[in-house]
N, CA, C and O of each residue as an XYZ file, in Angstrom:
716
protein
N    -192.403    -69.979    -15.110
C    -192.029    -69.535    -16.443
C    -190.638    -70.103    -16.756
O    -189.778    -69.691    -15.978
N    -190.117    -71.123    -17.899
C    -189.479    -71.434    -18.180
C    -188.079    -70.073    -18.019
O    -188.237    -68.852    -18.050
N    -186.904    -70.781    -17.866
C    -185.970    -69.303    -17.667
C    -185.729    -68.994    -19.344
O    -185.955    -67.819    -19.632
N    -185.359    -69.759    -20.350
C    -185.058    -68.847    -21.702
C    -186.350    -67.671    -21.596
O    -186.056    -66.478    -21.516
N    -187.468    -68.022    -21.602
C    -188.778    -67.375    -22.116
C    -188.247    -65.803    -21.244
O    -187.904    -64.736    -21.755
N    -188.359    -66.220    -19.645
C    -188.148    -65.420    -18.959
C    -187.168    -63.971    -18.937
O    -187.399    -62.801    -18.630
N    -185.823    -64.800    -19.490
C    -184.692    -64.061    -19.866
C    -185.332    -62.813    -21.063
O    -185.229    -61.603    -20.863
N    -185.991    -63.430    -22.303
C    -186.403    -62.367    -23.297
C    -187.435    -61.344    -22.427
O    -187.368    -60.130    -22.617
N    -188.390    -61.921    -21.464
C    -189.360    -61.290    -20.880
C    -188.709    -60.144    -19.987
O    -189.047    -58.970    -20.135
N    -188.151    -60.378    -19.437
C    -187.287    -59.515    -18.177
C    -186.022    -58.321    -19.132
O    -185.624    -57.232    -18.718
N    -185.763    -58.794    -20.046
C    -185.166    -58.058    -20.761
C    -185.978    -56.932    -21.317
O    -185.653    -55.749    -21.209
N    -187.090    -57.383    -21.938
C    -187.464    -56.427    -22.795
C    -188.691    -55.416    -22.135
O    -189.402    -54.563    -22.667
N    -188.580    -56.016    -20.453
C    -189.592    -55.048    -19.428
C    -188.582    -53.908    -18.934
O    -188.850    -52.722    -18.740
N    -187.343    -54.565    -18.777
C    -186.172    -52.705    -18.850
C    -185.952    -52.576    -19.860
O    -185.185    -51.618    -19.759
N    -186.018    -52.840    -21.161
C    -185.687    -51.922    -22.399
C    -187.373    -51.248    -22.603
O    -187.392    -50.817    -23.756
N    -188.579    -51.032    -22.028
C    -189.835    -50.435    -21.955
C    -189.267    -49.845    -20.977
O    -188.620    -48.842    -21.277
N    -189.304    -50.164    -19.839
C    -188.868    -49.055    -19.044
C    -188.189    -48.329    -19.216
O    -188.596    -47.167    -19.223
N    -186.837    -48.595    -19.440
C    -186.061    -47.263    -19.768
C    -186.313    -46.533    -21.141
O    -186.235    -45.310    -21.028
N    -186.569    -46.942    -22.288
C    -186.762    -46.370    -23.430
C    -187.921    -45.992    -24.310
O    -188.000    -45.188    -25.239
N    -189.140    -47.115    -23.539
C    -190.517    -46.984    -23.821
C    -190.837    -48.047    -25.070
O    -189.956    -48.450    -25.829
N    -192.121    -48.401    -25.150
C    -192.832    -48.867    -26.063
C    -192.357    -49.212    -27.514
O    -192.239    -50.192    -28.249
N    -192.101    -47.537    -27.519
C    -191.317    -47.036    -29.056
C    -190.154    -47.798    -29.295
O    -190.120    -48.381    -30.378
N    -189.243    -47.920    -28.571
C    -188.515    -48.455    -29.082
C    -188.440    -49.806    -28.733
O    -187.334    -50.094    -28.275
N    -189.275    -50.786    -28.793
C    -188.907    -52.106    -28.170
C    -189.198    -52.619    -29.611
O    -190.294    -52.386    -30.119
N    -188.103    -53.410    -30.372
C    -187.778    -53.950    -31.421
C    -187.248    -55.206    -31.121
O    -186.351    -55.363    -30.294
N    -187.740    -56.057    -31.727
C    -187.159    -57.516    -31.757
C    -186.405    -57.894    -32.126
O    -186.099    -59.043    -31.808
N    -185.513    -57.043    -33.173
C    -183.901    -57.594    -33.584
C    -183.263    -56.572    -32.403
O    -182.348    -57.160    -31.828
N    -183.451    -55.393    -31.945
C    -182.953    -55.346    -31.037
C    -182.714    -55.731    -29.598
O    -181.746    -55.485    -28.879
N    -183.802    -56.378    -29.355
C    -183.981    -57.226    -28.530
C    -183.358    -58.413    -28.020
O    -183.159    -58.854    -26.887
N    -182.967    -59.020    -29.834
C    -182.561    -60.653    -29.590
C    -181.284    -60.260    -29.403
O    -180.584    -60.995    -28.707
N    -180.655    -58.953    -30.005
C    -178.974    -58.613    -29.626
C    -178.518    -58.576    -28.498
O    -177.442    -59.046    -28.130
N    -179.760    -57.688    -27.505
C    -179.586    -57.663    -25.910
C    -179.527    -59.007    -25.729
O    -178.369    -59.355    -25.498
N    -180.408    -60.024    -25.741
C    -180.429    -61.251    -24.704
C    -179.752    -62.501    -25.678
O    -180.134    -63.671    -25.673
N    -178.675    -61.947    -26.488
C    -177.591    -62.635    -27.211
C    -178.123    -63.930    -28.022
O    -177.457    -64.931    -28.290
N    -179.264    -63.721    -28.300
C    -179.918    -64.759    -29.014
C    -180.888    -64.837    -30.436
O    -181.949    -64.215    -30.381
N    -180.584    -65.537    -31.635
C    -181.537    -65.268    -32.804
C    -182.916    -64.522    -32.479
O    -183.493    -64.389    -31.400
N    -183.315    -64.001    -33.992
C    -184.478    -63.370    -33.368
C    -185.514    -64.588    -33.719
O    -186.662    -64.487    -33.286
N    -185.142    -65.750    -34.500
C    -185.855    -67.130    -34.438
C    -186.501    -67.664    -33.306
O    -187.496    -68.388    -33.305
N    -185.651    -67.120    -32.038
C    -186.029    -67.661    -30.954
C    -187.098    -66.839    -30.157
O    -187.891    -67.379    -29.387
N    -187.065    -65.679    -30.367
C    -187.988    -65.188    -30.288
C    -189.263    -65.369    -30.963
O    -190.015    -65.330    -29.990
N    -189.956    -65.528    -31.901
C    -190.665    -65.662    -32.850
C    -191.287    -67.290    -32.455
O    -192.418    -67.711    -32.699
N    -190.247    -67.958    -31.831
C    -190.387    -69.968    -31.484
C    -191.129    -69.583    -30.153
O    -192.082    -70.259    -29.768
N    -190.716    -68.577    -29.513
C    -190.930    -68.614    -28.021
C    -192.388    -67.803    -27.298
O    -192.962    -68.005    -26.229
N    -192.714    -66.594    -28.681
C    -193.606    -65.693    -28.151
C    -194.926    -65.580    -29.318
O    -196.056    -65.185    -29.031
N    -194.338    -66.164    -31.091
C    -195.334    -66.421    -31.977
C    -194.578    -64.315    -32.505
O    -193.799    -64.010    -33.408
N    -195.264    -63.415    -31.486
C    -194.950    -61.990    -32.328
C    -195.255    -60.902    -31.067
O    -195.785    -61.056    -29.967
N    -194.745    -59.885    -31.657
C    -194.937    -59.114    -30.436
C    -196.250    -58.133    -29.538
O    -196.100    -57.237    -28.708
N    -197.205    -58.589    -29.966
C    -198.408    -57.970    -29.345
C    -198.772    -59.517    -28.170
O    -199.555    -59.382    -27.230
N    -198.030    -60.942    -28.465
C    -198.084    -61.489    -27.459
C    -197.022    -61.225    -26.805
O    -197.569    -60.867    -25.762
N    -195.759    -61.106    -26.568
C    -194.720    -60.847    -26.282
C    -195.127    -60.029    -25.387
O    -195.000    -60.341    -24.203
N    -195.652    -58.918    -25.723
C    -196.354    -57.518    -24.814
C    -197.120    -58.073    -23.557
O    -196.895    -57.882    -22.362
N    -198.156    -58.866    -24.223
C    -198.880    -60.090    -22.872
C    -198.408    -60.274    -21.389
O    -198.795    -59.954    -20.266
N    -197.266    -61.024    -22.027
C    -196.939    -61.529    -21.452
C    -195.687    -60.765    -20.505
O    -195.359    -61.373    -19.486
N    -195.092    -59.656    -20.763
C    -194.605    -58.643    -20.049
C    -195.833    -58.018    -19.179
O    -195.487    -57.703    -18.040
N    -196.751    -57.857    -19.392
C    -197.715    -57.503    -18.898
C    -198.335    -58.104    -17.749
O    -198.605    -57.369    -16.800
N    -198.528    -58.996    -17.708
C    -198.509    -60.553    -16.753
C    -197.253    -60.181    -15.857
O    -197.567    -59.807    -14.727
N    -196.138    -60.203    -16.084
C    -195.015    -60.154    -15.304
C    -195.213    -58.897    -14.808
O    -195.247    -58.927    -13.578
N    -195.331    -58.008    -15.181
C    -196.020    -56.453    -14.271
C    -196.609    -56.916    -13.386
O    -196.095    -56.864    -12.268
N    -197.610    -57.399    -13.525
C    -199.323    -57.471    -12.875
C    -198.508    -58.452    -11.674
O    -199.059    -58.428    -10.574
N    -197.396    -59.210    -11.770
C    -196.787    -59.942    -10.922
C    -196.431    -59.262     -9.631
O    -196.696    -59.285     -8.429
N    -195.551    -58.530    -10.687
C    -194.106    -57.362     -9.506
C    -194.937    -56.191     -8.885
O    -194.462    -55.388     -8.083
N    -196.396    -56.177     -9.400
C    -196.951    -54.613     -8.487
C    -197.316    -55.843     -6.965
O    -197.306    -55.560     -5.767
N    -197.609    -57.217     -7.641
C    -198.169    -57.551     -6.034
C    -197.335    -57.989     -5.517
O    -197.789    -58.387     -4.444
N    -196.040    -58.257     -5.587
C    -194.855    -58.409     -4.714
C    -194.680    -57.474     -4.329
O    -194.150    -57.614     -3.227
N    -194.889    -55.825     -4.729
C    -194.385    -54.496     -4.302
C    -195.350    -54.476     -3.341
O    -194.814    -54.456     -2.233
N    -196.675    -54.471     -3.273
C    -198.062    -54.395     -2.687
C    -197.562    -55.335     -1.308
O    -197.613    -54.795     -0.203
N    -197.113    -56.664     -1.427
C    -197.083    -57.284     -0.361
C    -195.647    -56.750      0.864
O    -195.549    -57.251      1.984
N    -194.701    -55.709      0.341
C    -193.524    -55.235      0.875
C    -193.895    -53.604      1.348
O    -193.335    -52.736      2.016
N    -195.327    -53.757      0.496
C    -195.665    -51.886      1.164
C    -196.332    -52.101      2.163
O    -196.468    -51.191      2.980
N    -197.061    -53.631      2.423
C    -198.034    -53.707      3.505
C    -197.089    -53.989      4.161
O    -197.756    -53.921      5.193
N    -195.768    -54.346      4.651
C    -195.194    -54.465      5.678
C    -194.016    -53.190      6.123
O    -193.035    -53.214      6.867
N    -194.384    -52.551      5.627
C    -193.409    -50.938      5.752
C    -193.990    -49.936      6.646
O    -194.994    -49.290      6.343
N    -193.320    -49.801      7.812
C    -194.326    -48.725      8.800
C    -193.868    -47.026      8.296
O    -194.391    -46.020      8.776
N    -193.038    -47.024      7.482
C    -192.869    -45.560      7.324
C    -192.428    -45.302      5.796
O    -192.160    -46.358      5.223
N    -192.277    -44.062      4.942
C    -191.790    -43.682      4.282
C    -190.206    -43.990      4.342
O    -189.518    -44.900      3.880
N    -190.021    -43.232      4.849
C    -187.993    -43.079      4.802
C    -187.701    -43.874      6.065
O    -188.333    -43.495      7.050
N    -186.773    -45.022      6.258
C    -186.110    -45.901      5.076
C    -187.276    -46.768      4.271
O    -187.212    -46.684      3.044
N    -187.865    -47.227      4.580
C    -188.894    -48.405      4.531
C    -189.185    -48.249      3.069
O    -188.410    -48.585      2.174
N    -190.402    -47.696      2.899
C    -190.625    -47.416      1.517
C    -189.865    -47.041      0.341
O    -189.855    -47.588     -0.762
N    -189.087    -45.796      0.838
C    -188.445    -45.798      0.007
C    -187.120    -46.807     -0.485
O    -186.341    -46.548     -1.402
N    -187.108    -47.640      0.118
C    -186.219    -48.653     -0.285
C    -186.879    -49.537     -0.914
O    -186.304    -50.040     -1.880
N    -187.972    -49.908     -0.655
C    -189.330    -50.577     -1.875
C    -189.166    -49.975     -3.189
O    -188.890    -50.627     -4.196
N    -189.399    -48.305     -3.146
C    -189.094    -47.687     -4.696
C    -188.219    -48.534     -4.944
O    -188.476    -49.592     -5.518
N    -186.929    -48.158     -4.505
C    -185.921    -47.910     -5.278
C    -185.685    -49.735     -6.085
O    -185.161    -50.092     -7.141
N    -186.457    -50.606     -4.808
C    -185.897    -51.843     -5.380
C    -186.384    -52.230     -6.326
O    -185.927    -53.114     -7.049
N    -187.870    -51.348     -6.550
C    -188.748    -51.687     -7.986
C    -188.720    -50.434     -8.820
O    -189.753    -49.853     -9.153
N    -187.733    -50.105     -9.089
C    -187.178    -49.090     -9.922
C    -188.073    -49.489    -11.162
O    -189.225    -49.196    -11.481
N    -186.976    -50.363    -11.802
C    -187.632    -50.601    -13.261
C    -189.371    -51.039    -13.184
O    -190.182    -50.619    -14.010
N    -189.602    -51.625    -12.446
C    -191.283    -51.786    -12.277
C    -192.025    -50.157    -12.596
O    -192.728    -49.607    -13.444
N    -191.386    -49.875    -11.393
C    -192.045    -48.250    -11.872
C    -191.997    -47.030    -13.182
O    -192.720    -46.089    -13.511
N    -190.735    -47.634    -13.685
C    -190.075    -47.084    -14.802
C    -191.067    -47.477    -16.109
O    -191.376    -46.925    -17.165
N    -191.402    -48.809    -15.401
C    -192.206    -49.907    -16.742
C    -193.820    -49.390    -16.567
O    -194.592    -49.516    -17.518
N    -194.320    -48.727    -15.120
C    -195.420    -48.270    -15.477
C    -195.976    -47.405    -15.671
O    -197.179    -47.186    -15.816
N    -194.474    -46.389    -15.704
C    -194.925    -45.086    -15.873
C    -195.056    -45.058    -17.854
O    -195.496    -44.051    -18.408
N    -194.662    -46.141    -18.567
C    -194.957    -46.121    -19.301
C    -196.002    -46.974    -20.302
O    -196.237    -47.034    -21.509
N    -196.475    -47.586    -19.090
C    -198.259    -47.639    -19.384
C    -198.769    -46.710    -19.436
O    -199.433    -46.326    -20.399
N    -198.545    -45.987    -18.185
C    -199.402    -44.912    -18.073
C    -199.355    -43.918    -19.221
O    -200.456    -43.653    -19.704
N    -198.534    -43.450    -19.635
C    -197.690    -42.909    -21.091
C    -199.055    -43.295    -22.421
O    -199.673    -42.365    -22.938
N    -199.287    -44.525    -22.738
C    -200.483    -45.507    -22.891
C    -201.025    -45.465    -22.669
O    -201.691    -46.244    -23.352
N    -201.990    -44.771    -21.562
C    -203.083    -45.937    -21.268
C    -204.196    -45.420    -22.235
O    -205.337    -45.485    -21.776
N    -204.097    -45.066    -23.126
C    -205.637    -44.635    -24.508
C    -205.606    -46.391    -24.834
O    -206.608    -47.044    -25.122
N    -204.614    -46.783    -24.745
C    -204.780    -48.436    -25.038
C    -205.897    -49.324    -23.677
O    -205.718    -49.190    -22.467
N    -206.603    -49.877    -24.091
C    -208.068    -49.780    -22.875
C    -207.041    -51.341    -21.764
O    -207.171    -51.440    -20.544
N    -206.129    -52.324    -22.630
C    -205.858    -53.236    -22.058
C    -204.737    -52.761    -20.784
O    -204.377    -53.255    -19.716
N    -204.402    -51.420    -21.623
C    -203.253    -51.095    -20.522
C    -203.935    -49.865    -19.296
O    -203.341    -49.695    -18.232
N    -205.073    -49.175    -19.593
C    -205.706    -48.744    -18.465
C    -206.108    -49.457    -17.803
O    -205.915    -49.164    -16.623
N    -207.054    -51.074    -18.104
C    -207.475    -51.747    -17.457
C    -206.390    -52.053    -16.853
O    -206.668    -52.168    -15.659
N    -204.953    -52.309    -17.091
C    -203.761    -53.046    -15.976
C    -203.699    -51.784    -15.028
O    -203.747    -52.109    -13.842
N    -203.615    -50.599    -15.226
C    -203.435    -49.257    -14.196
C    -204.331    -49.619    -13.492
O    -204.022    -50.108    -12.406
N    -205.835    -49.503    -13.882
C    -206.662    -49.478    -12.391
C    -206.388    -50.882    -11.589
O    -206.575    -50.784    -10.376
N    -205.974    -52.177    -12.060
C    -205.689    -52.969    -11.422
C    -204.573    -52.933    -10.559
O    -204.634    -53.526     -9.482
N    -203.305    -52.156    -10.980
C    -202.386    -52.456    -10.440
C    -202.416    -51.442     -9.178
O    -201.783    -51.627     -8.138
N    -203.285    -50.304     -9.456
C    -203.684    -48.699     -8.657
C    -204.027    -49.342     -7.525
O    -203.446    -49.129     -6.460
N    -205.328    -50.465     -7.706
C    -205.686    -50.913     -6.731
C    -205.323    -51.729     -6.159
O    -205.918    -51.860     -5.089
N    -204.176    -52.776     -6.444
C    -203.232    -53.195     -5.392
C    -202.322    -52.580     -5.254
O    -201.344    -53.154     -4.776
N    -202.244    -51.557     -5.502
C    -200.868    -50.571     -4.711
C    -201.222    -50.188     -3.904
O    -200.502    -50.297     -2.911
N    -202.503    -49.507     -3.753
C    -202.794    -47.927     -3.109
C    -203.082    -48.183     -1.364
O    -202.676    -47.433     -0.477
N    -203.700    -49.147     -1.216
C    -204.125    -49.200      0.103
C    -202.652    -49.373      1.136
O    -202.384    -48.499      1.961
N    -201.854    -50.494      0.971
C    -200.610    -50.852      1.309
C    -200.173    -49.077      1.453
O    -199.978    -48.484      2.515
N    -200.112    -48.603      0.325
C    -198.900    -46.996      0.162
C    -199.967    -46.309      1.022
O    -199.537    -46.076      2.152
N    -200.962    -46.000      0.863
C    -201.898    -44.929      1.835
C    -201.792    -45.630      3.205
O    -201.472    -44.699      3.944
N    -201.857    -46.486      3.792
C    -201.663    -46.791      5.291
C    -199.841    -46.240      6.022
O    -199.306    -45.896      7.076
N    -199.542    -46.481      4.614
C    -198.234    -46.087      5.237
C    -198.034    -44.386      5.550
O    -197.785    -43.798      6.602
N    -198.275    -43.846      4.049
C    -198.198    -42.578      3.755
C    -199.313    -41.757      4.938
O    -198.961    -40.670      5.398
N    -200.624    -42.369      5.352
C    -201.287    -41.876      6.452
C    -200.805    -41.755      7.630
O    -201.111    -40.844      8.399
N    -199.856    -42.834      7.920
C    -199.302    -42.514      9.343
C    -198.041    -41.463      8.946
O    -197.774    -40.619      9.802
N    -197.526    -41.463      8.133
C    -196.007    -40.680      7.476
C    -196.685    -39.292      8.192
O    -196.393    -38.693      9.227
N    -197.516    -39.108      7.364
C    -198.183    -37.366      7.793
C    -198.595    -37.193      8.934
O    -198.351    -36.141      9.525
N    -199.214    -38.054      9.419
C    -199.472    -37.634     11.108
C    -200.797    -36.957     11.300
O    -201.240    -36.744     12.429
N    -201.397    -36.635     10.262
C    -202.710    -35.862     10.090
C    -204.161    -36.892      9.864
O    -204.060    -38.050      9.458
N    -205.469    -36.248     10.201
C    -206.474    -37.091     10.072
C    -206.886    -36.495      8.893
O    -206.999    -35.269      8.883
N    -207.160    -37.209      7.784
C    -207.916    -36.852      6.622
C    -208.683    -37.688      6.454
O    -208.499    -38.658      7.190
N    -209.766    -37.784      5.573
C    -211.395    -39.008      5.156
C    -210.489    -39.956      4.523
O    -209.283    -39.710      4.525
N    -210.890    -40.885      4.046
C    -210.411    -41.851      2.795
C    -210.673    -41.061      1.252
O    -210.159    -41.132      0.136
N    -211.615    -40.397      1.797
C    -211.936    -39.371     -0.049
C    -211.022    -38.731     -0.203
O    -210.395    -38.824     -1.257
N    -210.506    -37.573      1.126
C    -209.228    -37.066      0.886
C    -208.173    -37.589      0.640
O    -207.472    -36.757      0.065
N    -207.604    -38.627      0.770
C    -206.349    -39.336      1.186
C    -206.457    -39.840     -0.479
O    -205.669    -39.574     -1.386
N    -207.363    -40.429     -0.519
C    -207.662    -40.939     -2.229
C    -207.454    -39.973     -3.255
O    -206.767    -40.243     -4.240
N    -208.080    -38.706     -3.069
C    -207.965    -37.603     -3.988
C    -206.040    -36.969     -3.962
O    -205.422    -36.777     -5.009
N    -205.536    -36.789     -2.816
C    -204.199    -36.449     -2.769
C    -203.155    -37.651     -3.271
O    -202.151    -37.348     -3.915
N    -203.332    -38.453     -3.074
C    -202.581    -39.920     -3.591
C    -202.913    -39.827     -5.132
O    -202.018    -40.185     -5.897
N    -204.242    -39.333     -5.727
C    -204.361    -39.485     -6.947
C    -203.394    -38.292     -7.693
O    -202.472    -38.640     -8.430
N    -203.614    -37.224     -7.501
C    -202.875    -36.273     -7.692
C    -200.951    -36.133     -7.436
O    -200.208    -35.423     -8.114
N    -200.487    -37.142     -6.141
C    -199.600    -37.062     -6.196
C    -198.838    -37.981     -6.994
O    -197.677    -37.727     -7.315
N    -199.619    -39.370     -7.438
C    -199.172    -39.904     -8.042
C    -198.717    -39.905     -9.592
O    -197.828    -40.478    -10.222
N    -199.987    -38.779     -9.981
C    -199.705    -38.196    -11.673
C    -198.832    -37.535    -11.348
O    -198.064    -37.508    -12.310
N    -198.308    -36.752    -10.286
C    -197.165    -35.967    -10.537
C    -196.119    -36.827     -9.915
O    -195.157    -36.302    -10.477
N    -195.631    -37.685     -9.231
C    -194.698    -38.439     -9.191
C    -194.473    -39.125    -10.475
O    -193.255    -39.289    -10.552
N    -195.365    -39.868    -12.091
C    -194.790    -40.602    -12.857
C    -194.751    -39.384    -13.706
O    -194.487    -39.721    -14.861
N    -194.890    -38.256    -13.603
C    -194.802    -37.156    -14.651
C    -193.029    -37.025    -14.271
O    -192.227    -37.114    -15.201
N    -192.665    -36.865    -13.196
C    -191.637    -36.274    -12.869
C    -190.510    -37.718    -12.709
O    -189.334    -37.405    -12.897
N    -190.743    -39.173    -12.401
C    -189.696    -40.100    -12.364
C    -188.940    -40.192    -14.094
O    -189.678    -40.242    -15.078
N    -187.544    -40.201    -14.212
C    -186.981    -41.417    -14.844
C    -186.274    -41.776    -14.318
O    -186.312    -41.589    -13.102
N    -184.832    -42.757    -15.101
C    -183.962    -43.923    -14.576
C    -182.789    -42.928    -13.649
O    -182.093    -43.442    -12.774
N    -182.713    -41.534    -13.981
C    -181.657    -41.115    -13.431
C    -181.694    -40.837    -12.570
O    -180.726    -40.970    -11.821
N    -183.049    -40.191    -12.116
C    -183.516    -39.583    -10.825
C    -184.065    -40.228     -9.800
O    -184.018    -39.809     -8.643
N    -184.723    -41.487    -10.225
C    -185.539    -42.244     -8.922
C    -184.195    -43.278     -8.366
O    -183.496    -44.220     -8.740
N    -184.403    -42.388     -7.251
C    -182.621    -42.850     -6.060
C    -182.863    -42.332     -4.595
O    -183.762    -41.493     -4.530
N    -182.400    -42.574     -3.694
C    -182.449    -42.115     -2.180
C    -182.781    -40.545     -2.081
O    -183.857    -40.048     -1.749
N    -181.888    -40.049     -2.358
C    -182.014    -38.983     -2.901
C    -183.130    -37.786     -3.192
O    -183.567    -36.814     -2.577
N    -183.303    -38.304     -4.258
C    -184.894    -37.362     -4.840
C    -186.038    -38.035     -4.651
O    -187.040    -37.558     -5.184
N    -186.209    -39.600     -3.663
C    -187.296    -39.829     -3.051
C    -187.552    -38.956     -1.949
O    -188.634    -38.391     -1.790
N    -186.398    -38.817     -1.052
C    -186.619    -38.387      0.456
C    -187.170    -36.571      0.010
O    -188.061    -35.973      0.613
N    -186.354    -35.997     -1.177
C    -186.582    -34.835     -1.676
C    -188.162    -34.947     -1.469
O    -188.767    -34.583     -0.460
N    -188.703    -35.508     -2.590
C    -189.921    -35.777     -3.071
C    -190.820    -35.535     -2.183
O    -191.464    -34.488     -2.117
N    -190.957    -36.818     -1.186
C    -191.662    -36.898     -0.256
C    -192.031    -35.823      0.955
O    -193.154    -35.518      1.357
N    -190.787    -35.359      1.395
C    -190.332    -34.102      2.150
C    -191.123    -32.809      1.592
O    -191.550    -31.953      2.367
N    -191.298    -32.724      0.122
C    -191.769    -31.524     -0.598
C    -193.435    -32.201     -0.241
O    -194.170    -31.523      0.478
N    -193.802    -33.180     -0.641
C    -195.038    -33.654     -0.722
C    -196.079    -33.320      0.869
O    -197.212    -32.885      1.076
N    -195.010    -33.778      1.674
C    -195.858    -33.875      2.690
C    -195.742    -32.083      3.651
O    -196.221    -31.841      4.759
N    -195.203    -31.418      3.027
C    -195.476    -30.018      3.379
C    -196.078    -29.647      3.078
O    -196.745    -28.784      3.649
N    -196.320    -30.321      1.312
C    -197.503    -29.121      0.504
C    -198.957    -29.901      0.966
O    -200.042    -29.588      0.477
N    -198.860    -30.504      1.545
C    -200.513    -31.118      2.286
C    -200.378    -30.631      3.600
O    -201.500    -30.384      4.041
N    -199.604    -30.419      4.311
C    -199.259    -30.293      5.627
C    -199.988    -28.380      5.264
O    -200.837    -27.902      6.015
N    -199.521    -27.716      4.226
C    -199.586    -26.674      4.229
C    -200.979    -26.735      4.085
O    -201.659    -26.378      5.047
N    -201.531    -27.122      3.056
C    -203.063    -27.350      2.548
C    -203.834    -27.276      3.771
O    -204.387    -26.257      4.185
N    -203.841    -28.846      4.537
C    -204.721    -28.995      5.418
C    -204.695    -27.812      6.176
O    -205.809    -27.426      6.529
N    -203.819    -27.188      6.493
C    -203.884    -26.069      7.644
C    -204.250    -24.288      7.461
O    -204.031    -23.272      8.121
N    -204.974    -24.658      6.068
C    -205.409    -23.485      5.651
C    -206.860    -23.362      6.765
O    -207.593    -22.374      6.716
């Protein structure tokens, strides 16, 4: 990807992330990346391609994340230093998800679900220490994950309220299973 193109692209995937959909405006846009909004318009045609093509660059960064979760043997440090380094990635899909009645952007969730999930469940399976099916492990990952993008934004996803997170997570299954 050419770097001007790139520069507007990468810009306007943290102004979605942090602010959402709603506000991603193209004169505000060209102010962030210090450039006419001509050039925008030369570079992308309008913004439902513009969107595209941020979209594409998602579909990129979940399989760079995917290829750094398959090499992580644990939650804390490992993973969670993956979060944190794809902050805005996650920031950017929790507001797909926000979306997804839009069918192009559910279709990117189940794609991106499914190169996430296996990488994060091998890890997260050994994290717990417990034997569960793949149905189970699938069903709790599904559930924890609506409540992990219910509960992330920019202020909170940090060392911090991952290790919190996780720590809370794997008790309340720890508790479950041992009913």
């Amino acid at each position: 990807m050419p770097a001007t193109r790139n520069i507007w692209i990468v810009k306007g995937y943290e102004m979605v992330a942090i602010d959402g959909f709603d506000h991603l405006k193209i004169e505000r846009l060209a102010k962030a990346v210090g450039k006419p909004k001509s050039s925008f318009y030369f570079l992308f045609i309008d913004l439902e391609n513009f969107t595209k093509q941020m979209i594409e660059f998602h579909l990129n960064q979940c399989i760079q994340m995917a290829k750094k979760e398959a090499n992580a043997n644990s939650i804390d440090p490992e993973l969670i230093n993956i979060i944190i380094e794809h902050k805005i990635d996650l920031l950017f899909h929790k507001q797909i998800r926000i979306h997804r009645n839009n069918p192009s952007y559910l279709e990117l969730i189940e794609t991106t679900d499914s190169i996430v999930t296996i990488p994060f469940l091998n890890v997260w399976k050994k994290d717990l220490g417990i034997e569960l099916t793949e149905i189970q492990m699938k069903g709790m990952f599904s559930l924890a994950l609506e409540n992990f993008y219910i509960q992330i934004h920019s202020d909170n996803l940090n060392e911090s309220w991952l290790k919190n997170y996780f720590a809370n997570l794997k008790t309340t299954i720890l508790n479950l299973t041992s009913l």
